[in-house]
Backbone as CSV, one residue per row, in Angstrom:
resi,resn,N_x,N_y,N_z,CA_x,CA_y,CA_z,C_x,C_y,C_z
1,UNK,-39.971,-91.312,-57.798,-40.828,-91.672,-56.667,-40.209,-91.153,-55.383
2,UNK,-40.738,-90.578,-54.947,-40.524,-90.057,-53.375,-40.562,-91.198,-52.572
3,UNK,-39.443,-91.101,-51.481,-39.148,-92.097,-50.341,-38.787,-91.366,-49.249
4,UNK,-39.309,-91.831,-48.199,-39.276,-91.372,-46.873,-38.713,-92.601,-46.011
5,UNK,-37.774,-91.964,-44.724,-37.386,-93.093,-44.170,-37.582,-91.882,-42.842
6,UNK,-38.303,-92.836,-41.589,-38.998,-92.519,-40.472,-38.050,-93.102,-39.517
7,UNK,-37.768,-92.795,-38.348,-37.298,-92.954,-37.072,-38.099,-93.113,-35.830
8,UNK,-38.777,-94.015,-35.381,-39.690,-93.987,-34.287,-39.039,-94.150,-32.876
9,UNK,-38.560,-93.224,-31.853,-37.564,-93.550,-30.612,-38.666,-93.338,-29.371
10,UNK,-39.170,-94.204,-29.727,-40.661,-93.636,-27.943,-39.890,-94.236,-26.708
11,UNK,-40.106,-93.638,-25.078,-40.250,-94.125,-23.931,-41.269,-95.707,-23.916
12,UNK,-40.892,-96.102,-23.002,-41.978,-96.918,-22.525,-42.374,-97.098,-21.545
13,UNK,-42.949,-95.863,-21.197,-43.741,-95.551,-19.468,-45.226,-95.955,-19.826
14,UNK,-45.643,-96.325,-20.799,-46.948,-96.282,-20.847,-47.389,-98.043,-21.463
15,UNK,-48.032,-98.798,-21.161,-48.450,-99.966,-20.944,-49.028,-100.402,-22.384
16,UNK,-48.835,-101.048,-23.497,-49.895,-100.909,-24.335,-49.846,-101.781,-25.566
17,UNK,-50.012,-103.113,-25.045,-50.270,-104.326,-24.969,-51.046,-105.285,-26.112
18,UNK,-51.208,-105.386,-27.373,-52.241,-105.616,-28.310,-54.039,-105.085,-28.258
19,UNK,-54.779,-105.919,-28.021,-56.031,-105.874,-27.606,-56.059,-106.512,-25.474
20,UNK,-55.094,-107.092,-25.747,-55.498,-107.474,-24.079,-54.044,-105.887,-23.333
21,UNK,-53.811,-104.813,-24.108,-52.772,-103.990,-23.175,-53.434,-103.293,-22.403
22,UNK,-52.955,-103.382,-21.097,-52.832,-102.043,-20.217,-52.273,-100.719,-20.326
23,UNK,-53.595,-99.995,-20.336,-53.549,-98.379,-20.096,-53.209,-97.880,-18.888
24,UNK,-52.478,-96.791,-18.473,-52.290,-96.217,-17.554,-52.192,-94.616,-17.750
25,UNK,-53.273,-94.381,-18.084,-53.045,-92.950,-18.622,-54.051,-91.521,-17.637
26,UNK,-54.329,-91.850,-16.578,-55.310,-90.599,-16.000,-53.799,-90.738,-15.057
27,UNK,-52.814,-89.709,-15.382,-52.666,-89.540,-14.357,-52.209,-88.132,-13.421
28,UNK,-53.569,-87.540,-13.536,-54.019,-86.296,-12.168,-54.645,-87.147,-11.370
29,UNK,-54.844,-88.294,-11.431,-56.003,-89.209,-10.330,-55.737,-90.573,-10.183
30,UNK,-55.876,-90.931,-8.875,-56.001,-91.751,-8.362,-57.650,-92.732,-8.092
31,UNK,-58.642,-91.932,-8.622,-59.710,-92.496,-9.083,-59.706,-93.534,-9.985
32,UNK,-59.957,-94.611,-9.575,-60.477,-95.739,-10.555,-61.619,-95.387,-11.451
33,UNK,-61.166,-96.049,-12.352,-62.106,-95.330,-13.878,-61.940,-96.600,-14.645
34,UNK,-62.811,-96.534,-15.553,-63.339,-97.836,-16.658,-62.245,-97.545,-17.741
35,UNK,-61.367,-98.704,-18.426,-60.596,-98.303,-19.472,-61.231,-99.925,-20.238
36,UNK,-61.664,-99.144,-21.802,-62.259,-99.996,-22.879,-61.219,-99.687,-24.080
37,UNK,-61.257,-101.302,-24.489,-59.811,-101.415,-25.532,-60.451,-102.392,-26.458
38,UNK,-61.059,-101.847,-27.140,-61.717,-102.561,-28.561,-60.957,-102.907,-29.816
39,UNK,-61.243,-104.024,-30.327,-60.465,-104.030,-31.888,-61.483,-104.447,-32.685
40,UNK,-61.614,-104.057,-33.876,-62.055,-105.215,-34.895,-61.502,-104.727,-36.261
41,UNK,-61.085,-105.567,-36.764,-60.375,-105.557,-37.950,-60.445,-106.967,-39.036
42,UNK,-60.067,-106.588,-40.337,-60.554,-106.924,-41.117,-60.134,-108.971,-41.139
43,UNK,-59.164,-109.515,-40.094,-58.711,-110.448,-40.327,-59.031,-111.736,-39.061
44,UNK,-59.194,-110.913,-37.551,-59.167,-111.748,-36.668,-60.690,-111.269,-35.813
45,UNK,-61.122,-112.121,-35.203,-62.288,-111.556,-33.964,-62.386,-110.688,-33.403
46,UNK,-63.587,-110.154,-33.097,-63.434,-108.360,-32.387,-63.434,-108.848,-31.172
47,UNK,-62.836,-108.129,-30.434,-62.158,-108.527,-29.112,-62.434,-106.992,-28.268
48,UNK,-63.419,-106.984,-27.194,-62.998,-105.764,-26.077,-62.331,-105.982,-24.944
49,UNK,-61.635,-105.267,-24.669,-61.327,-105.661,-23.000,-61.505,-104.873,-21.923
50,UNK,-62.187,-104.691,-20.513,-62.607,-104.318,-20.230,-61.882,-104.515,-18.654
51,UNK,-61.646,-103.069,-18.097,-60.923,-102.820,-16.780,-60.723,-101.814,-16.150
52,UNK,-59.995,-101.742,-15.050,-60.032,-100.536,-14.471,-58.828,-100.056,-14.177
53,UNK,-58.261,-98.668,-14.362,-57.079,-97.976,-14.220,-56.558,-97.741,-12.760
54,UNK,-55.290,-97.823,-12.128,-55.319,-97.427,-11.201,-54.278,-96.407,-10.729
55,UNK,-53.769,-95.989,-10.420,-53.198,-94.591,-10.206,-51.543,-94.244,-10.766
56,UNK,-51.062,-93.412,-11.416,-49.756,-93.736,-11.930,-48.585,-94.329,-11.180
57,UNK,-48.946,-93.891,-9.622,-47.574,-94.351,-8.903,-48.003,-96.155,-8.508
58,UNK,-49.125,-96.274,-9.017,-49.447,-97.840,-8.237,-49.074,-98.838,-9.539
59,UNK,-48.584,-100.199,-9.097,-47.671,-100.691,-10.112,-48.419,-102.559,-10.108
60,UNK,-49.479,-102.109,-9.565,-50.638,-103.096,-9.010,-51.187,-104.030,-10.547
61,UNK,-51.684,-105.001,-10.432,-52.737,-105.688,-11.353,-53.813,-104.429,-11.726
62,UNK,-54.240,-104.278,-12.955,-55.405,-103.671,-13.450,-56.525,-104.777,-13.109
63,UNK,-57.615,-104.411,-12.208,-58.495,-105.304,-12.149,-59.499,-105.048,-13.057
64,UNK,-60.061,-106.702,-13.643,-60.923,-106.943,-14.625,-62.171,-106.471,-14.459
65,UNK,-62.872,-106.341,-15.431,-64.432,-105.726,-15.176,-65.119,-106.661,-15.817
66,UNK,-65.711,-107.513,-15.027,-66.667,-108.999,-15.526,-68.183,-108.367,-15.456
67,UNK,-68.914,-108.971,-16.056,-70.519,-108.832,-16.184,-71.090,-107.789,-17.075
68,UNK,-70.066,-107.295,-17.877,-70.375,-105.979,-18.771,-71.153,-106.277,-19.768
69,UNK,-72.353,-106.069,-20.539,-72.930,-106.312,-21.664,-72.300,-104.957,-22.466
70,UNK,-71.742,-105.878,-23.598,-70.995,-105.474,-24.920,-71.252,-105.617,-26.456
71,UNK,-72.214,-104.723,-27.298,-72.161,-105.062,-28.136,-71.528,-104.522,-29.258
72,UNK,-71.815,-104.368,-30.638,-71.086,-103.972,-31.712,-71.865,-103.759,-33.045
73,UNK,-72.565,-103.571,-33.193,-73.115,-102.897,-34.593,-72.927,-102.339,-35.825
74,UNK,-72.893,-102.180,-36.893,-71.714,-102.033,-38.232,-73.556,-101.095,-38.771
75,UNK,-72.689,-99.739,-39.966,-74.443,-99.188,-40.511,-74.522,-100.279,-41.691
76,UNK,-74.425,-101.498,-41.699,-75.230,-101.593,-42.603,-76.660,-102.665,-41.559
77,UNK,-76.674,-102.509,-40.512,-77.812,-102.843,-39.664,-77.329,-103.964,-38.636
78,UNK,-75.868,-104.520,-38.581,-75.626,-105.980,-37.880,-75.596,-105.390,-36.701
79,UNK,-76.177,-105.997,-35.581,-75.241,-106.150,-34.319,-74.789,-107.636,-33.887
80,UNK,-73.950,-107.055,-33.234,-73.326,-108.339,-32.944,-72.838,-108.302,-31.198
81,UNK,-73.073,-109.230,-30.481,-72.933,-109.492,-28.969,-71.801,-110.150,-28.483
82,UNK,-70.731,-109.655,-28.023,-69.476,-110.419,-27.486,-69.757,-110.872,-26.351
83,UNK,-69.335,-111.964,-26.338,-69.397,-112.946,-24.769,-68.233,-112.730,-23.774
84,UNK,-68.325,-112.880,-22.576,-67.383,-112.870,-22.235,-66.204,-114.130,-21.886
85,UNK,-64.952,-114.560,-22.259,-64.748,-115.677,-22.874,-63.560,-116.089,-21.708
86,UNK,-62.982,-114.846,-21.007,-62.051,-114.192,-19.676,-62.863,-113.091,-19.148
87,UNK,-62.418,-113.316,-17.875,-62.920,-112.503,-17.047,-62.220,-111.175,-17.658
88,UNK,-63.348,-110.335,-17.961,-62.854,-109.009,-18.697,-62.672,-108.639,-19.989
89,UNK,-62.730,-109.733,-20.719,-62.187,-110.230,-22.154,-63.709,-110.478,-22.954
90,UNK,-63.753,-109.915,-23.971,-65.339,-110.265,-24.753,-65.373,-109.919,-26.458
91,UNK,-65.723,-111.311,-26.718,-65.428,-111.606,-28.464,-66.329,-111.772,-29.104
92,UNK,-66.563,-112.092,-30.391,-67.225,-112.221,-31.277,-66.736,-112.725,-32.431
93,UNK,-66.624,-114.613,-32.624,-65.803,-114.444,-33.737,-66.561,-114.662,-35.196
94,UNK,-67.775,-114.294,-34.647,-68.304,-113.735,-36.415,-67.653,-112.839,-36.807
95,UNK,-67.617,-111.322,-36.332,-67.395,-109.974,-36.133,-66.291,-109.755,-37.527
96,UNK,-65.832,-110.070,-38.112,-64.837,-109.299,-38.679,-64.942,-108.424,-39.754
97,UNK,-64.063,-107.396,-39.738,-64.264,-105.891,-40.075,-64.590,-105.723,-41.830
98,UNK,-65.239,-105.251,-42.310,-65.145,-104.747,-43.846,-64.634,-103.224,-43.953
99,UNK,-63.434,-103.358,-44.900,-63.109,-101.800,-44.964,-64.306,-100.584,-45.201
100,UNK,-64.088,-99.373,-44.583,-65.128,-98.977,-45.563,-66.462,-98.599,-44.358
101,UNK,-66.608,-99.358,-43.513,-67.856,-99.594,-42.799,-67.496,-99.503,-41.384
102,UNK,-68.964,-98.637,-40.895,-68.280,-98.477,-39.687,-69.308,-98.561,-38.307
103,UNK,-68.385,-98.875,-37.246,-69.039,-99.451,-36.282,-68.945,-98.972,-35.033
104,UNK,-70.214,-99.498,-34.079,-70.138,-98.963,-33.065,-70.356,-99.553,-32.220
105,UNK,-69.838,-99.161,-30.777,-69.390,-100.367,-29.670,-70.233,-99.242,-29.073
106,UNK,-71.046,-100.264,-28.066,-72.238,-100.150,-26.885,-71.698,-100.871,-25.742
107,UNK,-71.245,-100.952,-24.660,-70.970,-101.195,-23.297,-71.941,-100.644,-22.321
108,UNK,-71.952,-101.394,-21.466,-72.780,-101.500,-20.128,-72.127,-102.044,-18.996
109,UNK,-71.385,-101.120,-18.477,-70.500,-101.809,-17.397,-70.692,-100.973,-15.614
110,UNK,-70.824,-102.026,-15.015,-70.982,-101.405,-13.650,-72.171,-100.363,-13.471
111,UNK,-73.158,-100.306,-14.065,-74.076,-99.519,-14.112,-74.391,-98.175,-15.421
112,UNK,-73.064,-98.147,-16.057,-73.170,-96.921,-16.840,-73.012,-97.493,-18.192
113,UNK,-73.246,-96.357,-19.188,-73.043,-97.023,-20.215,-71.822,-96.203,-21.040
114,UNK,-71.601,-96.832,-22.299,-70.402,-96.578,-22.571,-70.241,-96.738,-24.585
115,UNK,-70.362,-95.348,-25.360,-70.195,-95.803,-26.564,-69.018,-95.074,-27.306
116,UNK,-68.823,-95.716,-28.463,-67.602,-95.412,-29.260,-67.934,-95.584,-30.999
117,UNK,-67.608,-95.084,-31.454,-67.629,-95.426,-33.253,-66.736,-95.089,-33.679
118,UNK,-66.081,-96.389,-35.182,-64.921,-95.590,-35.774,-65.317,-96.522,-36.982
119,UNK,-64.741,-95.743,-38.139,-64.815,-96.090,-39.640,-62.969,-97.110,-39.766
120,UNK,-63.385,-98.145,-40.284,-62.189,-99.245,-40.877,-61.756,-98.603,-42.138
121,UNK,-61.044,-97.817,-42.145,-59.945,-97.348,-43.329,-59.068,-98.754,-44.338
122,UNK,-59.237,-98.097,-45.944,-58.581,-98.524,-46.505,-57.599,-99.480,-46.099
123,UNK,-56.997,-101.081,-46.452,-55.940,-101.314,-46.947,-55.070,-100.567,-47.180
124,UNK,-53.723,-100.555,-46.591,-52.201,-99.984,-47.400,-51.277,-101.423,-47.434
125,UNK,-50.739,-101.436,-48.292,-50.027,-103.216,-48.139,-49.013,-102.627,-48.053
126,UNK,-48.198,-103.318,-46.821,-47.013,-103.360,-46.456,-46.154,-103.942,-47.393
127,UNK,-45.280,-103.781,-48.129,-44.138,-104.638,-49.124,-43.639,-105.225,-48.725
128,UNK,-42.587,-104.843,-47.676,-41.868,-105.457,-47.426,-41.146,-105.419,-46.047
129,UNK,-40.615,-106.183,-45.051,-40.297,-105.651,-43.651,-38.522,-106.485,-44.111
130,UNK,-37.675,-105.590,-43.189,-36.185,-106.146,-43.509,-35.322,-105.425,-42.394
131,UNK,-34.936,-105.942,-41.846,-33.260,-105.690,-40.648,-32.442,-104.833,-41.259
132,UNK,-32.422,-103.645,-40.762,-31.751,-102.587,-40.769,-30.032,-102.719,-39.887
133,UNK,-28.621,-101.724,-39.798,-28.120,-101.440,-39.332,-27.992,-100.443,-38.510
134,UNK,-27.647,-99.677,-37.602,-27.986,-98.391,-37.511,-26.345,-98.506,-36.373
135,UNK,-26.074,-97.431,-36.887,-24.503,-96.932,-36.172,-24.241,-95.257,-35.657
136,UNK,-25.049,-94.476,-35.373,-25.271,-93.761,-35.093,-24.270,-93.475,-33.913
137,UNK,-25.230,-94.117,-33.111,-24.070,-93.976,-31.247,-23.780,-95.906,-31.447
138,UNK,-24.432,-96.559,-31.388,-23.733,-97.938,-31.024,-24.639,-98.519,-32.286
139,UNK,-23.974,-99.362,-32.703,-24.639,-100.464,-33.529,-26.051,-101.303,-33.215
140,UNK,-27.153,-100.817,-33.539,-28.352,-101.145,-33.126,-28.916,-101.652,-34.610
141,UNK,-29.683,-103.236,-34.314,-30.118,-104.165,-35.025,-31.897,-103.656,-35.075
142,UNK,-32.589,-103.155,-36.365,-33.895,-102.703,-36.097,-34.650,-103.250,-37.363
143,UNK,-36.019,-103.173,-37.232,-37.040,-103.792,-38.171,-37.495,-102.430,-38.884
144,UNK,-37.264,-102.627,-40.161,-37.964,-100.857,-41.521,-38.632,-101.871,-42.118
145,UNK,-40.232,-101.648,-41.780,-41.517,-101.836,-42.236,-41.298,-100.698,-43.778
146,UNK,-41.681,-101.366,-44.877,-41.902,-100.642,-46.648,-43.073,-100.587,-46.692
147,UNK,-43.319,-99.101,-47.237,-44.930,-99.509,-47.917,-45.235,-98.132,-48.785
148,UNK,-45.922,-98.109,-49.667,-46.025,-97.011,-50.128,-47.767,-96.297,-50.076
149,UNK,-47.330,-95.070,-49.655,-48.775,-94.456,-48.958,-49.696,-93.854,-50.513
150,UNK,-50.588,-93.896,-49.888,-51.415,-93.518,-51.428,-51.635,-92.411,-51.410
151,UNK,-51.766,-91.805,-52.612,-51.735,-89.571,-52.233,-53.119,-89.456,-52.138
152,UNK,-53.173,-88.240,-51.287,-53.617,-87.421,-50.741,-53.332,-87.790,-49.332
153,UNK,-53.956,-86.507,-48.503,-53.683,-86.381,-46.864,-54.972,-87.253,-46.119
154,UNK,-54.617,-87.934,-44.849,-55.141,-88.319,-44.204,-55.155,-89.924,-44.072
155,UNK,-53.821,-90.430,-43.900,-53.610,-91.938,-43.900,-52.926,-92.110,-42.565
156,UNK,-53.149,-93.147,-41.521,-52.706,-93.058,-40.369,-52.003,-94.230,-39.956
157,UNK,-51.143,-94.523,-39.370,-50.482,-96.058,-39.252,-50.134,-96.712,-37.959
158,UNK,-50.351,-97.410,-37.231,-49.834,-97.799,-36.126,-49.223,-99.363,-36.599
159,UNK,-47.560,-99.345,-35.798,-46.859,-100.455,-36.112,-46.836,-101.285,-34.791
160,UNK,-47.005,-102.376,-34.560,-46.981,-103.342,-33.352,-46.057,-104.610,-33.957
161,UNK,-45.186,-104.521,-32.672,-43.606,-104.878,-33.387,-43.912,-106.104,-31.835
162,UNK,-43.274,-107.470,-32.447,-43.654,-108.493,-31.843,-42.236,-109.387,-31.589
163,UNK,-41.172,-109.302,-30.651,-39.916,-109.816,-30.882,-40.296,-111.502,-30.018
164,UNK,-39.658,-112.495,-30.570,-39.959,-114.093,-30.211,-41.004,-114.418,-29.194
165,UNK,-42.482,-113.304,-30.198,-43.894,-113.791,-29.415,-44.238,-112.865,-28.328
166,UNK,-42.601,-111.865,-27.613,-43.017,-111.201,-26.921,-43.672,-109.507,-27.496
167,UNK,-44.436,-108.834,-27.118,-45.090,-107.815,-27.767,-44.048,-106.449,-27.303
168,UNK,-43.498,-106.120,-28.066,-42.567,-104.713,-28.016,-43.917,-103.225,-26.985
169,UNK,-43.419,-102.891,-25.865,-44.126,-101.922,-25.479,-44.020,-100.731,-26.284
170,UNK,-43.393,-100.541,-26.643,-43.234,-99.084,-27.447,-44.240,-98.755,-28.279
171,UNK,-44.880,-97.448,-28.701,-46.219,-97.381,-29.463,-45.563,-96.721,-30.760
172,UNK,-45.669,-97.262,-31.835,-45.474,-96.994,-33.139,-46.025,-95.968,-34.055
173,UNK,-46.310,-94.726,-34.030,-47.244,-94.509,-35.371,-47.018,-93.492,-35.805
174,UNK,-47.688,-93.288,-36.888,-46.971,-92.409,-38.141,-48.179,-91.901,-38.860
175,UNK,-48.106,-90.436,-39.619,-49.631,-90.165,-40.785,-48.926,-89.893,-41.568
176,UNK,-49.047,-89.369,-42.737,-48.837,-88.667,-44.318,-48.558,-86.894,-43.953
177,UNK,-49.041,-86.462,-42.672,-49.475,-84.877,-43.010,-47.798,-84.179,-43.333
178,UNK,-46.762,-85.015,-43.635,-45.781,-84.342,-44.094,-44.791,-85.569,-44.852
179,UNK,-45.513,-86.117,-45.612,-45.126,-87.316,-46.373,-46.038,-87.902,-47.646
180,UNK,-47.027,-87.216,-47.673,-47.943,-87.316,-48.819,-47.655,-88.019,-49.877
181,UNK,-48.353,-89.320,-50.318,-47.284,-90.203,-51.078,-46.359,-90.687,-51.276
182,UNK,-45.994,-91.633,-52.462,-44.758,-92.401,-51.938,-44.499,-93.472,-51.418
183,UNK,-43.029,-94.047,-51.538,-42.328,-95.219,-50.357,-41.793,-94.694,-49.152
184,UNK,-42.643,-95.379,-48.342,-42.014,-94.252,-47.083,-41.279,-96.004,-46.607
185,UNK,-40.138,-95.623,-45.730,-39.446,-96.978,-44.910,-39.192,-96.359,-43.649
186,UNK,-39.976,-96.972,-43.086,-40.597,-97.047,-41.242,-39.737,-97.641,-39.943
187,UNK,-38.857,-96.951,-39.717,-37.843,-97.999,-38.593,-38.584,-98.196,-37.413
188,UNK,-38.505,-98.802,-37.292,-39.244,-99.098,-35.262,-37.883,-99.436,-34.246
189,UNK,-37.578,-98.171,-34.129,-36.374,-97.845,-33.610,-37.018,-97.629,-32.163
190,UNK,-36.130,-98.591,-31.138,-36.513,-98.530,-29.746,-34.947,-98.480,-29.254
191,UNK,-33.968,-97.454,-28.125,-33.334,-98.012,-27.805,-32.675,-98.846,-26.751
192,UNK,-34.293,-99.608,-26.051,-34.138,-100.280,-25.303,-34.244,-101.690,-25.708
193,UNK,-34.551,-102.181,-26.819,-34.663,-103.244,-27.438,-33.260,-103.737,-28.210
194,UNK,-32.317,-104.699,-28.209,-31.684,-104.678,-28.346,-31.551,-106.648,-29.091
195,UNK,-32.081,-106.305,-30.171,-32.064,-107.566,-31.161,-30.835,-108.160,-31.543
196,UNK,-31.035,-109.231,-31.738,-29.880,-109.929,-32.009,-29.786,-111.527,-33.262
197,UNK,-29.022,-111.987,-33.525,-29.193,-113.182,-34.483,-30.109,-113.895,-34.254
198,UNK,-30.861,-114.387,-34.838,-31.751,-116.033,-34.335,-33.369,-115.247,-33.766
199,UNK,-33.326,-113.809,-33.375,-34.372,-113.213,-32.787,-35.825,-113.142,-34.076
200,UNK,-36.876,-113.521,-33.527,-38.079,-113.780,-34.931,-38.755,-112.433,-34.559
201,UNK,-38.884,-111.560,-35.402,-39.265,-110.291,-35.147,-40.724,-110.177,-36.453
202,UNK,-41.459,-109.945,-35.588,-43.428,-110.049,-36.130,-43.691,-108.465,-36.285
203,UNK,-44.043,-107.919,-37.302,-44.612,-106.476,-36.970,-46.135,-106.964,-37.781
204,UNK,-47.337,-106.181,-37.372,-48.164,-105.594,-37.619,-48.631,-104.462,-37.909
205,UNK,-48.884,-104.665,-39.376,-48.817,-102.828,-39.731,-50.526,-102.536,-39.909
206,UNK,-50.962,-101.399,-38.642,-53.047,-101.330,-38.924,-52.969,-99.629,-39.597
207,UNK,-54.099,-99.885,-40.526,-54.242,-98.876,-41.005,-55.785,-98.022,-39.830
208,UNK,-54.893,-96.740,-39.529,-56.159,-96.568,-38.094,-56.708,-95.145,-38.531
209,UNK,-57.792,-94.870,-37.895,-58.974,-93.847,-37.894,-58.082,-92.463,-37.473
210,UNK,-58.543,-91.288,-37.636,-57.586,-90.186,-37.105,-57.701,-90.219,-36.017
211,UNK,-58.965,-90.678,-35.159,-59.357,-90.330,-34.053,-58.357,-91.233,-32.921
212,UNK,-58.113,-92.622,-33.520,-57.153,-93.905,-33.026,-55.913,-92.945,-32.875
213,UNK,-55.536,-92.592,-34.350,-54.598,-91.757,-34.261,-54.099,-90.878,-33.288
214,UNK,-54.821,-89.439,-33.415,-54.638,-88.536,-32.492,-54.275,-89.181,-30.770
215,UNK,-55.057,-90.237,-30.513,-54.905,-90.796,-29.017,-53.857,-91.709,-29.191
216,UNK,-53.403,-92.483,-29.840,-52.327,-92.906,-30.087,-50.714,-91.829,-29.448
217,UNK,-50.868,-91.058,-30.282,-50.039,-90.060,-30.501,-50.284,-89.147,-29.305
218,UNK,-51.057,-88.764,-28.861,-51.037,-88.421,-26.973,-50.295,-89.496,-26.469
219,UNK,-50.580,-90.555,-26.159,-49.830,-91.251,-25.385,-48.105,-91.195,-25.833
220,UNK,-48.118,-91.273,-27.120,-46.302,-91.239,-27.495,-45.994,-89.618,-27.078
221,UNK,-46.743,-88.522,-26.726,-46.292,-87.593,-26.084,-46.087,-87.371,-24.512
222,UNK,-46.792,-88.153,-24.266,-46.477,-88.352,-22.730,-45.319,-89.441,-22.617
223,UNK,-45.106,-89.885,-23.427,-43.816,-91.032,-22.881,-42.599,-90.303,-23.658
224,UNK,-42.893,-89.115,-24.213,-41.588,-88.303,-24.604,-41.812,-86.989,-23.528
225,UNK,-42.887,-86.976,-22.878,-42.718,-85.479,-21.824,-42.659,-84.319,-22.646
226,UNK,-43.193,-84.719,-23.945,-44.009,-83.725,-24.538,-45.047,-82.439,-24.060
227,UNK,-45.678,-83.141,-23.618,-46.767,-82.599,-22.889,-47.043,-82.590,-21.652
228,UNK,-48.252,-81.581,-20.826,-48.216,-81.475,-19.778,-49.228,-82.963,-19.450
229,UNK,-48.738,-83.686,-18.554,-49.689,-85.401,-18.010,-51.207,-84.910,-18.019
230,UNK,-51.779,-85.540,-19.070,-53.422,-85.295,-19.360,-53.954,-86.812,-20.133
231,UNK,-54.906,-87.138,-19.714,-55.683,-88.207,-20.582,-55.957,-87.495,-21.823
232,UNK,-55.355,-88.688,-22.791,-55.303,-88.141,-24.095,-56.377,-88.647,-24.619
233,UNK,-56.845,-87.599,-25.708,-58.323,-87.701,-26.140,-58.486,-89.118,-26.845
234,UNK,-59.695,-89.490,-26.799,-60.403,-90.857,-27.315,-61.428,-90.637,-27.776
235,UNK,-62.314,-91.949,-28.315,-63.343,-91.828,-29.000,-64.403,-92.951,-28.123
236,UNK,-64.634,-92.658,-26.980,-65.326,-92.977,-25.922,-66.011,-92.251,-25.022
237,UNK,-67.237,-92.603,-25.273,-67.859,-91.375,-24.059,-67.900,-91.511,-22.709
238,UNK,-68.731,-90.734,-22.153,-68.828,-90.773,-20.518,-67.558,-90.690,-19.957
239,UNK,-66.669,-90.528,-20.078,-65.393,-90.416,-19.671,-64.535,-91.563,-19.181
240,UNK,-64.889,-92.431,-20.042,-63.842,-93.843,-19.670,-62.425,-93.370,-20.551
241,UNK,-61.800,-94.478,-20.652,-59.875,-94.157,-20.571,-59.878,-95.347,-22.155
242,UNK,-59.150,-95.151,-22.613,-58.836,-96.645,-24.059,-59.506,-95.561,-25.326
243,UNK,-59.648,-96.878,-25.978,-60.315,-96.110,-27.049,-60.635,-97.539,-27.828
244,UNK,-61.298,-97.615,-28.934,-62.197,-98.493,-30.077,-61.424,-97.988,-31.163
245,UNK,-60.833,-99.180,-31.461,-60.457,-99.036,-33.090,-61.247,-99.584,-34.255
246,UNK,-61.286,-99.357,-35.629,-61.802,-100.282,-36.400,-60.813,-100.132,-37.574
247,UNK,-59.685,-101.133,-37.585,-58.944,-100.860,-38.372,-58.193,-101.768,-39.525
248,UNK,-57.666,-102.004,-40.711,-56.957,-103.053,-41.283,-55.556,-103.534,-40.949
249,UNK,-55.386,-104.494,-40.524,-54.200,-105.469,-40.510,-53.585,-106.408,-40.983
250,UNK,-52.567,-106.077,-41.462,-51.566,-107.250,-42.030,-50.232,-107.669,-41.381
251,UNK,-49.235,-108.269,-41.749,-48.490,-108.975,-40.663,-47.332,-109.470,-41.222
252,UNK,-46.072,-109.305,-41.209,-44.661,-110.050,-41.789,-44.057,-110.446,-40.575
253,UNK,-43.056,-111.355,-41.050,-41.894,-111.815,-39.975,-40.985,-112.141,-40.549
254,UNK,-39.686,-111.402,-39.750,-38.004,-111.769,-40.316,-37.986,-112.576,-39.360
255,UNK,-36.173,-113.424,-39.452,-35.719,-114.038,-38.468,-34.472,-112.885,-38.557
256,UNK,-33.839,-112.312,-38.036,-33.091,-111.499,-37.928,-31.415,-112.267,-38.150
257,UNK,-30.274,-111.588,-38.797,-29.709,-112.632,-39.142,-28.217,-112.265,-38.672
């Protein structure tokens, strides 16, 4: 059996928060612009959040965007209407995701409108999550998410790493296109995070769309200066900022020891 062991070392210049994170990603402009941050997945309420970006050097509150009509629709004919529950914040806790099926978010905010679709990919079950050593340059305490990917190409992963409740900024993610099958073991190696005994460390492992993907992975290039500063592509029209996921989630926790 083939095993892969991954190294994830991202910046964290870029904001990006569960379903309620801040984006900060236009930045050639100082134009305020609509940023939509959708979830729905197979376990908890679909949740959008809805706001506005404001310029990279400004270090300001993202202000909320209240009064938006938001809905959500799946092909096998549902729609479904999120309320708004926070100013900016809009749920549905019928809503939850079936693999397989796919959906599309309708917004109406500030006058314009605003759509997105993405297909909920397969289940991958995580095995197992466990506290690593790492001695490289200094002795660093880290979380290796197990799981084994199913063959063929096109499996996508984002890890959201949760240390005592607080949400790790760093953006996690990983595909197959050079790992194709297998146990792959996933470090969520940050080295600004700096864990220690007694620390309760939560990861969430979502199985995401390429499209989640690809924008995912813009942003971890701009917080490595990868690339030249560009809003990284999404699956949102009219030119708002975020993106709509529809993806599967599951969830472990160590106590670190």
């Amino acid at each position: 059996m083939k095993k892969y062991k991954i190294a994830a070392a991202i910046g964290m210049a870029i904001i990006l928060a569960s379903c309620e994170k801040v984006i900060n990603v236009d930045l050639k402009s100082a134009t305020p612009k609509i940023v939509i941050e959708g979830i729905v997945n197979n376990s908890d309420p679909a949740k959008v959040v809805i706001s506005k970006s404001v310029s990279f050097s400004n270090t300001s509150t993202y202000p909320a965007v209240t009064g938006a009509t938001v809905n959500i629709s799946d092909n096998a004919g549902n729609t479904y209407t999120l309320a708004e529950t926070v100013a900016g914040t809009y749920t549905n806790a019928l809503l939850v995701g079936v693999p397989g099926s796919t959906y599309t978010l309708a917004v109406t905010a500030e006058g314009k409108n605003y759509t997105a679709s993405c297909t909920m990919q397969p289940p991958v079950n995580m095995d197992t999550l466990y506290q690593e050593t790492l001695t490289v340059t200094a002795k660093s305490i880290i979380a290796t998410a197990e799981f084994t990917d199913p063959a063929g190409f096109g499996n996508s992963y984002h890890f959201v790493e949760t240390v005592n409740g607080k949400r790790n900024k760093t953006i996690f993610v990983v595909d197959d296109l050079f790992q194709d099958g297998g146990l792959i073991s996933y470090q969520l190696f940050d080295e600004d995070l700096k864990l220690k005994a007694g620390d309760v460390v939560q990861v969430e492992m979502q199985c995401i769309d390429r499209v989640v993907f690809r924008y995912l992975r813009g942003i971890q290039d701009l917080q490595f200066n990868n690339t030249v500063p560009a809003n990284p592509d999404n699956n949102i029209s009219n030119n708002a900022l975020g993106y709509f996921s529809a993806h599967t989630a599951q969830k472990k926790t160590i106590v670190i020891r």
